[in-house]
C-alpha positions as semicolon CSV with decimal commas, in nm:
position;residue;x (nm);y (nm);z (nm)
1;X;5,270;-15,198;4,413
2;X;5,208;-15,223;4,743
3;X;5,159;-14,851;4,818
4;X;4,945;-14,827;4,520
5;X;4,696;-15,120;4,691
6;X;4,697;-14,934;5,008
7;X;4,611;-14,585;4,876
8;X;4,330;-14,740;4,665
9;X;4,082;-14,773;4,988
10;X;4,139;-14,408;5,042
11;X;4,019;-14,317;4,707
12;X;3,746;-14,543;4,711
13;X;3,650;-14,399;5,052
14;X;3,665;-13,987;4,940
15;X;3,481;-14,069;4,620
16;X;3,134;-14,226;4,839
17;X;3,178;-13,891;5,030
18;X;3,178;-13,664;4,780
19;X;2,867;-13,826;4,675
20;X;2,668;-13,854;5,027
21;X;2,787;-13,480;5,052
22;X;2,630;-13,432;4,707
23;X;2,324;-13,571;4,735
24;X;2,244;-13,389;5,070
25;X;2,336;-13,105;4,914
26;X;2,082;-13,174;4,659
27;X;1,800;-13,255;4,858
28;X;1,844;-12,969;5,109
29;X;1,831;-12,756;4,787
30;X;1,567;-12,856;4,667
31;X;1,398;-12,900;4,996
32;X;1,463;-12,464;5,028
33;X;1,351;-12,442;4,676
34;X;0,989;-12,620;4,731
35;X;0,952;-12,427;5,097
36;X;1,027;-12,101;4,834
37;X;0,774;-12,145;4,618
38;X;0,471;-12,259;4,815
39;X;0,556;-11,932;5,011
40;X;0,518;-11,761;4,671
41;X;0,228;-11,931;4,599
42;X;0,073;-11,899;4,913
43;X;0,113;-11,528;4,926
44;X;-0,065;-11,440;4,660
45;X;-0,395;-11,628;4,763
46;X;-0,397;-11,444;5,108
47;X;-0,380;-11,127;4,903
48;X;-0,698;-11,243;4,679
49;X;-0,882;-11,341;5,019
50;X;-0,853;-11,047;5,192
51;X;-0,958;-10,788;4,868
52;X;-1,253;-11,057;4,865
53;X;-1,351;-11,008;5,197
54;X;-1,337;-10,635;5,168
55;X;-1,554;-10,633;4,839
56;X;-1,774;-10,873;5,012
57;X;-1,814;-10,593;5,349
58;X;-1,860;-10,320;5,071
59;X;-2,140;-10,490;4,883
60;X;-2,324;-10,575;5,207
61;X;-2,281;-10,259;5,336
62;X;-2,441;-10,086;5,001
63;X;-2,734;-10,335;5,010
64;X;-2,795;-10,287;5,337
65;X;-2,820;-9,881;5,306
66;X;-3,033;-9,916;4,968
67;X;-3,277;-10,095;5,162
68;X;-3,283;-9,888;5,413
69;X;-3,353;-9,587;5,193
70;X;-3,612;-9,721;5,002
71;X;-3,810;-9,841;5,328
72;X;-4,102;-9,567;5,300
73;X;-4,128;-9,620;4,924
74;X;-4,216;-9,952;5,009
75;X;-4,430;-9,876;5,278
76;X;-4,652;-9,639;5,029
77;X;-4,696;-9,935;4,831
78;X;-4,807;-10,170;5,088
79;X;-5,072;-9,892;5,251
80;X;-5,157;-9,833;4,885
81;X;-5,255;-10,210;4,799
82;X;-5,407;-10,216;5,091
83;X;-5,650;-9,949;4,972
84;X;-5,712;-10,077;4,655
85;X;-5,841;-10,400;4,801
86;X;-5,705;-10,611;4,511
87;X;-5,956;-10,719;4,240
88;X;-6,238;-10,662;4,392
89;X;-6,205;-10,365;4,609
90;X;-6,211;-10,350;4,956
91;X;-6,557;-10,428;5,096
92;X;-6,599;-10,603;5,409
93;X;-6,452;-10,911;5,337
94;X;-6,711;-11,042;5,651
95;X;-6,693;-11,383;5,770
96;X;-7,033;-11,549;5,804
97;X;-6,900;-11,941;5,800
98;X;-7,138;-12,208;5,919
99;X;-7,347;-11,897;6,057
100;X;-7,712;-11,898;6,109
101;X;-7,832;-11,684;5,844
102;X;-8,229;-11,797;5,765
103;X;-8,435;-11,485;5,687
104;X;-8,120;-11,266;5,701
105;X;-8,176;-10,903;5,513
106;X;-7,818;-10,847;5,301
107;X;-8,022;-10,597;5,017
108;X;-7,793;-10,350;4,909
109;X;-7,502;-10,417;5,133
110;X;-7,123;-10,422;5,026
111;X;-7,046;-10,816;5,076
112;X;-6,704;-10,809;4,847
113;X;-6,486;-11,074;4,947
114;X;-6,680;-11,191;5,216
115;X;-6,699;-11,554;5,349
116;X;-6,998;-11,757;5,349
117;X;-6,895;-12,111;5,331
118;X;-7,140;-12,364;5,492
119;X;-7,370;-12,104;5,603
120;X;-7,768;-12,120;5,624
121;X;-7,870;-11,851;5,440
122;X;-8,218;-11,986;5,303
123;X;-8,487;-11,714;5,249
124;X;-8,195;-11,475;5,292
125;X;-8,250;-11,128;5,087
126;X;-7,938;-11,029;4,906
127;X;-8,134;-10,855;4,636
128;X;-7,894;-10,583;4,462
129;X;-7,560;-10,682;4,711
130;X;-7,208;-10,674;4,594
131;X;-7,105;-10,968;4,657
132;X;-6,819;-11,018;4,388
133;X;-6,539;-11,231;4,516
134;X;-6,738;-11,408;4,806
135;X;-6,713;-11,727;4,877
136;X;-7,049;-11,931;4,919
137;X;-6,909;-12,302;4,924
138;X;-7,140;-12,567;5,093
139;X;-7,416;-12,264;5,172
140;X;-7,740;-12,363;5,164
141;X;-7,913;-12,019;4,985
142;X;-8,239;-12,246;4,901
143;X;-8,530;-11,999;4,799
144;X;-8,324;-11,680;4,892
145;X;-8,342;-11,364;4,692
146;X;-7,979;-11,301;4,470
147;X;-8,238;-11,024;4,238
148;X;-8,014;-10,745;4,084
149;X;-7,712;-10,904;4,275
150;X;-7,326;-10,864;4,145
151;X;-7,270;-11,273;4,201
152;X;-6,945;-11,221;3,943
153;X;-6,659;-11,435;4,023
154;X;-6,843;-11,586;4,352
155;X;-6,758;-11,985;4,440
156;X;-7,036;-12,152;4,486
157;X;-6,923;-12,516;4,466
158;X;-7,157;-12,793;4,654
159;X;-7,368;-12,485;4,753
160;X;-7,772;-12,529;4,720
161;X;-7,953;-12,306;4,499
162;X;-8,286;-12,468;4,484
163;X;-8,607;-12,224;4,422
164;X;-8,282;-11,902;4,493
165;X;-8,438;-11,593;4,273
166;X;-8,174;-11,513;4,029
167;X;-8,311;-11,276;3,849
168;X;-8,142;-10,988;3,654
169;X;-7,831;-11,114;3,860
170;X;-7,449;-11,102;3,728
171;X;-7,315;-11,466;3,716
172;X;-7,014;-11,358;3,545
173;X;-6,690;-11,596;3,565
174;X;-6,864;-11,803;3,878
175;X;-6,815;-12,146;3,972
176;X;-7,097;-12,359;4,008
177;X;-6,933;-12,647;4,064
178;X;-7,176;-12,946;4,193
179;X;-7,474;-12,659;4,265
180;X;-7,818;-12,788;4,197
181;X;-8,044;-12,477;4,084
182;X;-8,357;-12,725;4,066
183;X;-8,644;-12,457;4,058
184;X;-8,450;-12,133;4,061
185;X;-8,572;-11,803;3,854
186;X;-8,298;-11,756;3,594
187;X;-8,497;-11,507;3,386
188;X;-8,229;-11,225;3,281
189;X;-7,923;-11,386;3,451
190;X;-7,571;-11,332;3,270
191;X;-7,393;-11,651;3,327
192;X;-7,060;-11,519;3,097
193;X;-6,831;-11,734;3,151
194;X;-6,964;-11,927;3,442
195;X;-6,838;-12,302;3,534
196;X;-7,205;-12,515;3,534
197;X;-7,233;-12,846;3,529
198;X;-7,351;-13,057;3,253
199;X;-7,663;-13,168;3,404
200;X;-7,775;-12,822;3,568
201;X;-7,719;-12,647;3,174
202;X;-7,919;-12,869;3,046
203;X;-8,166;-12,827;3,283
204;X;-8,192;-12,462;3,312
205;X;-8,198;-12,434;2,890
206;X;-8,531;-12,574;2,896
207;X;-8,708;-12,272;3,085
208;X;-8,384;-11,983;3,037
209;X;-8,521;-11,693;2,883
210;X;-8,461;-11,324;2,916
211;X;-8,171;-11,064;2,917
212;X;-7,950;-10,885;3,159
213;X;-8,043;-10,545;3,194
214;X;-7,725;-10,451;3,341
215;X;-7,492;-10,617;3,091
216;X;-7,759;-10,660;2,780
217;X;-7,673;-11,029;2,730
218;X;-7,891;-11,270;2,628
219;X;-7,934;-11,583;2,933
220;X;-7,954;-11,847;2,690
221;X;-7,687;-11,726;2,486
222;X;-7,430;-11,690;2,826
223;X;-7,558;-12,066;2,918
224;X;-7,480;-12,204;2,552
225;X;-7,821;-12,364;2,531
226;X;-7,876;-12,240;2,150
227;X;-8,238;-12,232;1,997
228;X;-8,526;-12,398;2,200
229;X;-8,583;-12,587;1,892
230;X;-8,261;-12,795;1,866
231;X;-8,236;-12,820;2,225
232;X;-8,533;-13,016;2,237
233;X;-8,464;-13,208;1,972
234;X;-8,104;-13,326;2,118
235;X;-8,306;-13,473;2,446
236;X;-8,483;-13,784;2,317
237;X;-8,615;-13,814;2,664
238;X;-8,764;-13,436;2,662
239;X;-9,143;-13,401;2,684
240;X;-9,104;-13,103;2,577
241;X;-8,962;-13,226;2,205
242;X;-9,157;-13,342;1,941
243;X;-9,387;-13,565;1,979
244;X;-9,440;-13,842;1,755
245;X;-9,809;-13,848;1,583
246;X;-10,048;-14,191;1,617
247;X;-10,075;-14,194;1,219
248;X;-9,627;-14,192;1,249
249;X;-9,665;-14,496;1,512
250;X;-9,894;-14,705;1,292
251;X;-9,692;-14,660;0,962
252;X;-9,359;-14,769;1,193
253;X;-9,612;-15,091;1,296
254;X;-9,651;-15,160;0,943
255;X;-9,324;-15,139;0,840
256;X;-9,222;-15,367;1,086
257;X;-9,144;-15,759;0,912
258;X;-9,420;-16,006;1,018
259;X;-9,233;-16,331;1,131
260;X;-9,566;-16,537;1,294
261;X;-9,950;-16,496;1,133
């Protein structure tokens, strides 16, 4: 009995060993088993980032040499547009802002795309000009001569047109934003398509009268004033409307109730 007590330690003691030695055994296995597999995980994505690299430097290196192959095409193109002048051709495209321009001779000139915003052009002669695409914002053109003049998609907002000749001109698709025509010759202008105000429309419908030679169209017609007839009669305060007769103004007297004798 007393050798039995004494070898019982001993047995206690070599079983806690065997299972320290087992679990560090354990955890060094699985410590080599995790350092194993990020290395096989690993591996693989440094494969995938250098074929993407080299796909990437391939690409590049094709877009770069397409480019510079199709260099003179593009060049053509460019000198080619450049030609054409866009829209509305090349013409001078001249820049006469805030110039001096009274009395100015412009008849018969190629004025495409040129630039005449806030210049003095009144008495100016631009009688049969190109001026299509020109830009005439805050000009003062007061009593000059547009006759037989291209004025087709011109801007002529805030600009002045007071007593301007107009006559024959092409108005076609031109802004007249805030313009006051007050006493300009309309007779024969195409205003297709042309921004007018309200007021102005009204004001040229009364006297608008003849037709384009260039384009055939009717002025009243391109202003939307309709017959002189109902025009007049839609302005009560027209002078030019029909007038009310002295035998109409005593019957309306007479029909009036009669409240004090």
């Amino acid at each position: 009995m007393a050798s039995q007590l004494v070898k019982t330690p001993v047995v206690g003691n070599s079983l806690i060993q065997l299972r320290q030695n087992f679990q560090s055994r354990r955890k060094s296995s699985s410590q080599h088993s995790r350092g194993s597999c990020a290395c096989r995980l690993l591996a693989p994505r440094a494969e995938i980032t250098t074929t993407d690299k080299a796909f990437r430097g391939a690409a590049a290196a094709f877009l770069s040499v397409s480019l510079f192959i199709c260099q003179p095409a593009s060049a053509d193109l460019n000198r080619f547009e450049a030609a054409a002048g866009g829209e509305f051709g090349v013409g001078t495209a001249a820049q006469f802002g805030e110039a001096e321009l009274r009395g100015k001779d412009f008849s018969g000139q190629d004025l495409r795309r040129s630039n005449f915003t806030s210049a003095d052009a009144r008495n100016a002669s631009f009688k049969g000009a190109k001026l299509q695409g020109a830009y005439f914002i805050k000009a003062v053109t007061a009593n000059a001569n547009f006759e037989d003049a291209d004025l087709s998609d011109v801007l002529f907002d805030r600009a002045v047109l007071n007593g301007a000749n107009l006559k024959n001109a092409n108005l076609s698709r031109t802004i007249f934003t805030r313009t006051d025509f007050g006493g300009a010759n309309i007779t024969g202008a195409d205003f297709t398509n042309a921004l007018v105000d309200k007021s102005q429309q009204i004001a040229m419908c009364r006297y608008a009268d003849g037709v384009n030679a260039e384009t055939g169209v009717d002025t009243r017609t391109s202003l939307g004033c309709g017959s002189r007839r109902k025009f007049r009669e839609a302005s009560p305060s027209s002078l030019e409307g029909p007038q009310v007769t002295e035998s109409q103004k005593k019957d309306f007297v007479k029909s009036m109730p009669i409240y004090r004798q």
